[in-house]
N, C-alpha and C positions, 0 to 999 in steps of 0.2 A: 760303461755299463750302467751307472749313477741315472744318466740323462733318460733314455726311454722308461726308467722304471719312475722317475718323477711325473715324467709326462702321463705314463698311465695310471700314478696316482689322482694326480690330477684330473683326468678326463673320467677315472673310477666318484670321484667327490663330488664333479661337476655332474654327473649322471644321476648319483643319489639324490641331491638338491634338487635336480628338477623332476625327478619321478614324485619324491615327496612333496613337490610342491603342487601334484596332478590330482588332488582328491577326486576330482571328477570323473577319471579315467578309471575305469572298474578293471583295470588292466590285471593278472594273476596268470602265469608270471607275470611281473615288473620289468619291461624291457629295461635294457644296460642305457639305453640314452633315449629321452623324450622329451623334443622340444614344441609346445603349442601354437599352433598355429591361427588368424584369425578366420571367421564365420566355420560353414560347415557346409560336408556334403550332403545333397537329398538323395536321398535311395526313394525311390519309386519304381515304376512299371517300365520305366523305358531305362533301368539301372541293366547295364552289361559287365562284360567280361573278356578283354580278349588276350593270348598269348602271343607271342613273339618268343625270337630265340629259341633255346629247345627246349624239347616238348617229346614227351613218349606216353602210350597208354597211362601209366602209374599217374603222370600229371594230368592228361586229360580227364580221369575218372577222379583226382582230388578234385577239380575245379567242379566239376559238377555236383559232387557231396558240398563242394562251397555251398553253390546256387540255390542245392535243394535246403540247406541248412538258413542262408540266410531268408527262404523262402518262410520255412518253418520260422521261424525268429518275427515277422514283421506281416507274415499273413500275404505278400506280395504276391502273386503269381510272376514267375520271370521268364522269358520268351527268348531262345537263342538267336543273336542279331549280328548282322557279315559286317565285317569290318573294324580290322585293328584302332582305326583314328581315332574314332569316336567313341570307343567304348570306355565306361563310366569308371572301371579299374584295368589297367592295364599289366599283363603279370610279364617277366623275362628274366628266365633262367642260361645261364650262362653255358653250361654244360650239364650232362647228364650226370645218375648219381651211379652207383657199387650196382650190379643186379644183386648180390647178395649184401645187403648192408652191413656198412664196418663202422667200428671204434671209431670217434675223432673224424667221421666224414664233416665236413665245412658245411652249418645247419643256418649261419648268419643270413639274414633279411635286412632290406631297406623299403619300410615303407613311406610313400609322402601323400599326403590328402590333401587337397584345398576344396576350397567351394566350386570349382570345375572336373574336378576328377581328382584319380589316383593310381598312384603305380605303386607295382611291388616288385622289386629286382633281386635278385639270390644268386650267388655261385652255381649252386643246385638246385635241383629239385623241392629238396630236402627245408630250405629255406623257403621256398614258395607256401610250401605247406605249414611250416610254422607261419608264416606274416597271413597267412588266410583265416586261420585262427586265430589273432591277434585282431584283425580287422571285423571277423565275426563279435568280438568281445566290445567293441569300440562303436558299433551300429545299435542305436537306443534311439526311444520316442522324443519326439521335443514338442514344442508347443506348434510348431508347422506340419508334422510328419515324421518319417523315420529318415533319421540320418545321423554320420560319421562327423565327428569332429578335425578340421584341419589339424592336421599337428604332422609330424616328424618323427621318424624314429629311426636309428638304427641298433639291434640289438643281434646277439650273438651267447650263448651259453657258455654260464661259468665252467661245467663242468662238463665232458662228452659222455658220462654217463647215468644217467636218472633213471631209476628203476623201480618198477613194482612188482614186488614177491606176490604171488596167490596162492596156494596152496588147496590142492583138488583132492587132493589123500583123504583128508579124516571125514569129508562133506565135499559130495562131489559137485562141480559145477557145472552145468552146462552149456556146451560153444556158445549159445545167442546170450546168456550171460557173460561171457568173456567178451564177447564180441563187444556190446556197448562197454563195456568197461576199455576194451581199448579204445572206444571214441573217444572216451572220459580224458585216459590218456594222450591222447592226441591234441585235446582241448587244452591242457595244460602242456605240450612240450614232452612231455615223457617218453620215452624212446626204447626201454627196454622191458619185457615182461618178462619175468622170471617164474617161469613155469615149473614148481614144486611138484611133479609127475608120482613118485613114491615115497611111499613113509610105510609102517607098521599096520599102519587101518584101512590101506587099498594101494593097488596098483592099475594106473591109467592109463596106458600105453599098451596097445596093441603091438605086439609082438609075433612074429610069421615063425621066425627060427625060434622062441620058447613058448606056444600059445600059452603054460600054464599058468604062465605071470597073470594074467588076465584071468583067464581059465579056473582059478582056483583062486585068486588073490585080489578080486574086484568087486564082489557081487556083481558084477555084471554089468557094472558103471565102467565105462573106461572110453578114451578115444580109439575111433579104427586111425587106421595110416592116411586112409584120404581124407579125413574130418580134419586131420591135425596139417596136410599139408596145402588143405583149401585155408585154414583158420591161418597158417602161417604167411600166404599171401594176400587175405586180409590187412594180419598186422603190418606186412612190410610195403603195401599200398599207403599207408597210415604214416609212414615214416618209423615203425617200431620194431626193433629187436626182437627176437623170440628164442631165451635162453633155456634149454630145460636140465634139470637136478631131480638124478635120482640117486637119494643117499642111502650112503653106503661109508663104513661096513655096519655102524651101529640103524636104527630108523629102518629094518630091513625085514621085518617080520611077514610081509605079504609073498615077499618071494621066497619063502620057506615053507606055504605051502604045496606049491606044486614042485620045488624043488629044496627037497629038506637036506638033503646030502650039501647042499651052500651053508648051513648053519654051522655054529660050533657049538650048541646043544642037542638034544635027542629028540625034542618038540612030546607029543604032538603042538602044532602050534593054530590058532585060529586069531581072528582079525581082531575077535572082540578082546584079547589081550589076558592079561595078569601074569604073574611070576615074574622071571629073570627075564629082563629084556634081550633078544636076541641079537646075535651080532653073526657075523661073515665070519666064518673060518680063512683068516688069511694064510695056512702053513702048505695049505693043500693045490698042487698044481691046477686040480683039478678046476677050482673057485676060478682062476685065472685066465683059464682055457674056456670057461663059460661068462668071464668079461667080455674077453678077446671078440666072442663072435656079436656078442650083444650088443658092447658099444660100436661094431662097427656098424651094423644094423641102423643102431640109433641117430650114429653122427652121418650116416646115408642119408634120412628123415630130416634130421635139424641142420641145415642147413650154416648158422650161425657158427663161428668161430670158437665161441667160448662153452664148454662144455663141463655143468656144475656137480663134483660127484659128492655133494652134502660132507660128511665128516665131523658133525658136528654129534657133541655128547654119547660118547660111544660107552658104552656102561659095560668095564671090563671083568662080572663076574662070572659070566660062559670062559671067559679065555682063563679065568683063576681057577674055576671049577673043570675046566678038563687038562687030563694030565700030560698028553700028546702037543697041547700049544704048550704046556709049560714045558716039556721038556724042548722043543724047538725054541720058546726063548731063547733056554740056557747053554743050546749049542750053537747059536749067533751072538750068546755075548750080549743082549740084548739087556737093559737096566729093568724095563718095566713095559709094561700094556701101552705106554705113547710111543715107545722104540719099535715095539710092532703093529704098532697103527703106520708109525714112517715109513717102515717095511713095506707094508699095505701100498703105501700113496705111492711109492715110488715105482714098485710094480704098475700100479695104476696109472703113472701120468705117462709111464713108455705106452701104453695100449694106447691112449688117451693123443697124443703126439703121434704116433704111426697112423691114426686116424684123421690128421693135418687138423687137430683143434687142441687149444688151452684151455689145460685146466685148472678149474677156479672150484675153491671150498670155503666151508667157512672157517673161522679162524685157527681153530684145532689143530689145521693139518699143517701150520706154518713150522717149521723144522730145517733147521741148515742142511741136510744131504738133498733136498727136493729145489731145483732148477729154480735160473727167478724168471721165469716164461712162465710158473704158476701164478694167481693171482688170488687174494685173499678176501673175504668177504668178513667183517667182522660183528659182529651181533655183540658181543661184548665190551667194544667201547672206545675211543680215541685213543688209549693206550698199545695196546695191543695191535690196529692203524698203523701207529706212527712203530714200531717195534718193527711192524713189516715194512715200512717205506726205508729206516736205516737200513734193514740188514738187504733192499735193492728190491724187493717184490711190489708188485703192483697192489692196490687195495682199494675195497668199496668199503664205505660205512652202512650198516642199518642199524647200530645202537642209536636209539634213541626214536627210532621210526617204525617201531612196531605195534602197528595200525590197532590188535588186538589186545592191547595193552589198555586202552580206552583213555588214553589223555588227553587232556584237550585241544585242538591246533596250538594253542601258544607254545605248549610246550614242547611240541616237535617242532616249532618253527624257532625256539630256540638252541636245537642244537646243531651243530655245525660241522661240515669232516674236517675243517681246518682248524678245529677249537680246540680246548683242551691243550693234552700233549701234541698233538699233532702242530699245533701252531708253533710249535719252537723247532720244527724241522727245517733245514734249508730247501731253498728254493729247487732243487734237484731232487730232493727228497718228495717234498708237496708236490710237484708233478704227477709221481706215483701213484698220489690219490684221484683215482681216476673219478669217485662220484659218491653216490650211494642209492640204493633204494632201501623203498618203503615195506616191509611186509605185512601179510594179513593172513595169518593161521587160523585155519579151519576147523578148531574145537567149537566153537561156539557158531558158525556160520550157516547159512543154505543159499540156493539161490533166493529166496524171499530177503532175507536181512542183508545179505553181502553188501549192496550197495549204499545200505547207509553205515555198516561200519568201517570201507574204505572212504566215500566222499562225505563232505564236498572235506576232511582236514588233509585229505592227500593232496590238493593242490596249494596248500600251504608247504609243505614239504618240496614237493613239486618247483614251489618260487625258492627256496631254500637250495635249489641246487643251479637252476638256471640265472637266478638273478644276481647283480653286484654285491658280495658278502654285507657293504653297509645297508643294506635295507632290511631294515629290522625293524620299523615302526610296529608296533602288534595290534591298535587300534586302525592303521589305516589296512594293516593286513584283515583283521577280521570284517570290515565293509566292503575292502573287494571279496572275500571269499564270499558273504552272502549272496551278492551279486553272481561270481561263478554257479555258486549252487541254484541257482534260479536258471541260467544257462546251461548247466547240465542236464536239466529236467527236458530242455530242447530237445538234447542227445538221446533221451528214452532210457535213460537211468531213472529206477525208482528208490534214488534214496528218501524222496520227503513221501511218495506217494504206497510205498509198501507199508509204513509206519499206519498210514490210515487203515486200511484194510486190515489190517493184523490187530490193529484194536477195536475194529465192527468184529470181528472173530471175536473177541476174548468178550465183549458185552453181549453181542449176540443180538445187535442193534445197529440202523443206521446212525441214530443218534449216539454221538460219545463225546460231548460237548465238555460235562464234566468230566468225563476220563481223561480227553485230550489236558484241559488243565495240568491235574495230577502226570502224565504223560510230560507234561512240559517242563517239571522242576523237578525230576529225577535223573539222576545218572549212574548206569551199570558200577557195580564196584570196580577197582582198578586194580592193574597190574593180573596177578595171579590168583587173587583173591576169590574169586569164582570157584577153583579149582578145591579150594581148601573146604569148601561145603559139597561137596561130589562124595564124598569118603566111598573111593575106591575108585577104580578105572574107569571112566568116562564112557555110557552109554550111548556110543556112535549112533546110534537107530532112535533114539526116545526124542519126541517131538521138541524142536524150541519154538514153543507159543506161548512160554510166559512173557509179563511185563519188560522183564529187563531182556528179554530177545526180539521185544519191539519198539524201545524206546530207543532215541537218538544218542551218541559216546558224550557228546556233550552239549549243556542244553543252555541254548539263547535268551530263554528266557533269564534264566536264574542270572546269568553274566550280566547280561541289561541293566537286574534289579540289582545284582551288587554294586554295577558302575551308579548308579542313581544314588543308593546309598553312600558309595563312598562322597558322588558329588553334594549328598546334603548334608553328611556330617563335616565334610572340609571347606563348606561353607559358613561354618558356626552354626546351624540347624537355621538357617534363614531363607534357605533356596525357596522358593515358594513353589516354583516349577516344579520341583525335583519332590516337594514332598506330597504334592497332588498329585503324579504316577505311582507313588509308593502306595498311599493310602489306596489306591485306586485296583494295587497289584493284593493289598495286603487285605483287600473287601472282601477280594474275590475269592482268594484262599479260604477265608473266612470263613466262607457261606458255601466252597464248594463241594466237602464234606455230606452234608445234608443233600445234595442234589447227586451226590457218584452212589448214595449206600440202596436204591434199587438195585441196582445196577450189579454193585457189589454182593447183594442178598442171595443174586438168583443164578452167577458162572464161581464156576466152583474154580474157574483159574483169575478170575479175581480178588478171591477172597484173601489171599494169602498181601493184599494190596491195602487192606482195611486198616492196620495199623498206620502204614505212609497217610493214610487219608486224612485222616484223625492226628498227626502230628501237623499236617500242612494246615488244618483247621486253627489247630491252636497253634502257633506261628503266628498266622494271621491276627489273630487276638491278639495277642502280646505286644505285635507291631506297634497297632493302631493304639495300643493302649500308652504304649510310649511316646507315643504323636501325642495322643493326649495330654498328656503329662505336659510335653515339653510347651505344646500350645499355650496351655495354661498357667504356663510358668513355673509349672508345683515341682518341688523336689521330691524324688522316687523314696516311698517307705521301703528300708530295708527288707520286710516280709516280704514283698510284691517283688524285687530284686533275686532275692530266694527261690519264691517258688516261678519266674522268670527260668533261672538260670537250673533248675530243674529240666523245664520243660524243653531250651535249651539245650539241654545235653544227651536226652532221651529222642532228641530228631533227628541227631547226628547220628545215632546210631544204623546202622545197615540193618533194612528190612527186605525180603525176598528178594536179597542178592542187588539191592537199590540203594542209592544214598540220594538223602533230599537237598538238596545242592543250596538252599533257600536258608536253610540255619543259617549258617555261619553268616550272611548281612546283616539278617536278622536281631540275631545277637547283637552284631555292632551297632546297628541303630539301638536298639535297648542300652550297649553301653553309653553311646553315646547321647544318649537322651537323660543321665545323669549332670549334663551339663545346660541347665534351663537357658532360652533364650532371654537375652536382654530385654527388660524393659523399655519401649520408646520412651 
């Protein structure tokens, strides 16, 4: 057993090395093996296509989203032309793929390019369609035209399941929104979308056997049955999953509208929330009997195998405050409110099984009497992971990739489902971990922002599951991602382009030249942070068109100007390069104050912006004044040091829910500008 796990140490290190050594290749994912080839292919007017081996509509209809894609990408117009020989990329799938897609179908590709052509061969389908997208990413302008680089690849995914949560509940989405965002998904390898259908602030699912789920728990937002089963073969044309989660028994407040006799409170209950959050009366046969018909209903519709019944955070003071659960506790024996959540699930996953699908929760529901045909989803952390792969259950990760959290890609792309605890699990174990996805909860969202608070850092995540665990570089990750993000835009995602429009709104002008600036070196507060200035339940209905619901999770510019800083002060303040960008960053700041405050004077949803403006002002000052200092070889007066690190600490502070990302280089250049440069 020693000998193949060397060899694939081996071929895993030899794969690292040469992807790392690929700066060129704006590749995201990182295929497992990339070897360069010499000259390049020309894509032109007379560039084809043809197939060989099998072939069914699903393929036929990917290759043309190819054709029309790389059309859009290069401006080419491309003309369908007979004959396998001569065509410019040649595709050949081996066999057909699932008609209902499953876990761990065989997704691996081989593509090869030369300056004559190229081929893409796949077990499946499934692969054809990943290497089209790989090959879309790889076709760029040169100095002759538009063309693909010779190289080599064979690639295959680390993991068989990569997933992105959405969540339609709290802010509802709709399909042509979903819709590019599964291209988005596609464009990077993604395979599963996890359809967050109910929570507490709406329910989206048309239902024929309970209209009033909808009826009374939707405002009126929701999918019918045929929206949802054209949208599902959509995604599964795309090569993606379509898993849906409607949690239960806590997150269940919509369906106690139209159907209050399911609560274990008296209600009345309404969407817009407050008091004791509701939960499922699990004691009552009845609750049971109104699963029974629903989720057959439902897993009629979803098609997918895996079937998500939430479980997560169930807030046990309905079951403390009535006397009828407590007394059922204590005639099962039951220790506490998690013994009859188990109760709950286990009732649940026989419905859930007699309906031929598994079910999967998130971490809550993990419990020894519950089957290891569940599978576990955990939000909470590698711990808890690897907890379920010992005691035999299957398990996703999303700790650490929750999209709405607003961290920056590096830090989702450093977290890992093999990390942590979970890396000290045996190799039988780690199997279990079948992948993870990404979420993105809908407190803060609409269709207008969605797309830039999941792209372009979800496809860093994205290379975090498909690619060889050593690829970790985070500089060569953050230039291909730009790169991606510039390709998604092909897609007709509007992450970079809804940001504009949302700030001619709030100026109330074409021109936002100066706002864009100030726009460019803020970033949303983080984590939960947002929540804690809401004081009280969350106004589902009240507009997000302020700053921090148009600005981007994390902002390039400010990364840029730190790396610049870090590169001139680890230079002993000599770079010359490095401090004509600064100066150049730190002018403009300077000056752009005086040019945002019309602007600022005259929308009243700017104003609340006037403080950031005026810290980013004086920032600027302080910089260049440090530049000065150091130019001139002068050692910094303590007073000037003072009221420095005043102003300093007054920029870091969170204004209308923004943080100015710019302090803290800032600062370090001031520190660092206590160290005068050398006299020649």
């Amino acid at each position: 057993m020693r000998t193949p796990l060397i060899v694939t140490v081996i071929v895993l290190i030899a794969a690292f090395a040469t992807a790392q050594s690929q700066p060129q290749l704006s590749l995201m994912p990182m295929p497992a093996s990339v070897q360069p080839g010499a000259g390049q292919l020309r894509i032109d007017q007379s560039f084809s296509v043809a197939v060989t081996g099998f072939h069914d509509a699903s393929l036929d209809s990917g290759v043309r989203r190819f054709q029309t894609q790389l059309s859009k990408q290069t401006g080419i117009p491309f003309r369908p032309k007979a004959g396998a020989m001569n065509a410019t990329l040649q595709l050949h799938a081996d066999r057909g793929r699932e008609p209902v897609q499953k876990l761990g179908e065989d997704e691996s590709y081989a593509l090869t390019v030369s300056d004559t052509g190229s081929k893409l061969t796949a077990p499946t389908p499934l692969g054809i369609l990943h290497g089209l997208q790989t090959f879309l990413q790889l076709a760029q302008p040169s100095a002759t035209g538009f063309s693909v680089p010779a190289v080599t690849i064979k690639d295959q995914p680390r993991f068989p399941w990569r997933g992105l949560l959405i969540d339609v509940s709290r802010h509802f989405t709709p399909i042509d929104v979903l819709k590019r965002n599964l291209d988005a998904m596609a464009a990077v390898k993604m395979n599963v979308l996890h359809w967050h259908l109910s929570d507490d602030q709406g329910f989206r699912v048309e239902s024929k056997k309970f209209p009033k789920l909808t009826g009374m728990g939707s405002d009126g937002m929701y999918y019918t049955q045929d929206e949802i089963r054209e949208f599902i073969a959509y995604a599964h044309d795309r090569g993606i999953r379509v898993m849906p989660e409607f949690d239960i028994p806590g997150h269940s407040r919509s369906w106690f509208l139209g159907y209050p006799e399911l609560s274990s409170g008296t209600g009345p209950y309404t969407l817009e929330g407050g008091g004791i959050d509701p939960i499922m009366d699990p004691t009552q046969e009845s609750t049971y009997k109104f699963l029974e018909k629903f989720i057959a209903e439902m897993a009629a519709l979803f098609p997918d195998v895996y079937f998500h019944i939430g479980g997560d955070e169930v807030d046990g003071k309905q079951w403390d405050a009535n006397p009828k659960i407590q007394a059922f506790i204590h005639t099962h024996n039951f220790k506490n409110n998690q013994d009859l959540q188990a109760y709950f699930n286990q009732r649940l996953q026989k419905i859930v099984s007699k309906n031929h699908k598994t079910m999967i929760g998130w971490d809550e529901i993990l419990h020894p009497d519950l089957p290891k045909t569940i599978t576990v989803q955990s939000w909470r952390g590698q711990k808890s992971l690897a907890e379920a792969a010992k005691q035999g259950y299957s398990g996703l990760l999303s700790f650490g990739y929750y999209l709405d959290l607003m961290w920056p890609a590096s830090r989702h792309y450093a977290v890992d489902p093999l990390s942590g605890e979970a890396a000290n699990l045996n190799p039988e174990e780690q199997k279990r971990i079948l992948g993870g996805e990404s979420c993105q909860w809908a407190e803060w969202v609409t269709p207008e922002n969605i797309d830039s608070h999941i792209w372009p850092r979800n496809a860093a995540i994205a290379e975090r599951l498909w690619s060889p665990q050593q690829i970790t570089d985070v500089d060569s990750m953050y230039t291909r991602l730009n790169a991606v993000s510039l390709h998604l835009e092909w897609l007709g995602l509007t992450h970079r382009s809804a940001r504009t429009q949302m700030l001619q709104r709030m100026a109330g002008s074409e021109d936002i030249s100066a706002l864009r600036v100030l726009a460019d070196v803020v970033e949303p507060v983080k984590d939960y942070n947002r929540w804690d200035d809401a004081k009280g339940p969350i106004d589902f209905h009240a507009p997000l068109n302020r700053m921090i619901d148009a600005v981007y999770p994390e902002s390039d510019v400010a990364r840029n100007f730190s790396n610049l800083v870090q590169t001139f002060v680890q230079s002993g303040n000599k770079d010359q390069t490095s401090e004509a960008q600064i100066r150049a960053y730190l002018t403009t700041w300077r000056d752009n104050d005086a040019k945002l405050h019309p602007l600022l004077d005259r929308s009243f949803l700017l104003q609340e912006v006037a403080p950031l403006s005026a810290d980013l002002s004086a920032l600027g000052v302080a910089g260049l004044q440090a530049l000065d200092y150091l130019d001139k070889s002068q050692p910094l007066p303590d007073s000037w040091k003072m009221q420095q690190s005043a102003i300093i600490e007054n920029a870091k502070k969170r204004q209308a829910d923004l943080l100015l990302m710019v302090a803290a280089p800032v600062q370090q250049l001031i520190e660092g500008s206590a160290n005068p440069k050398p006299s020649n």
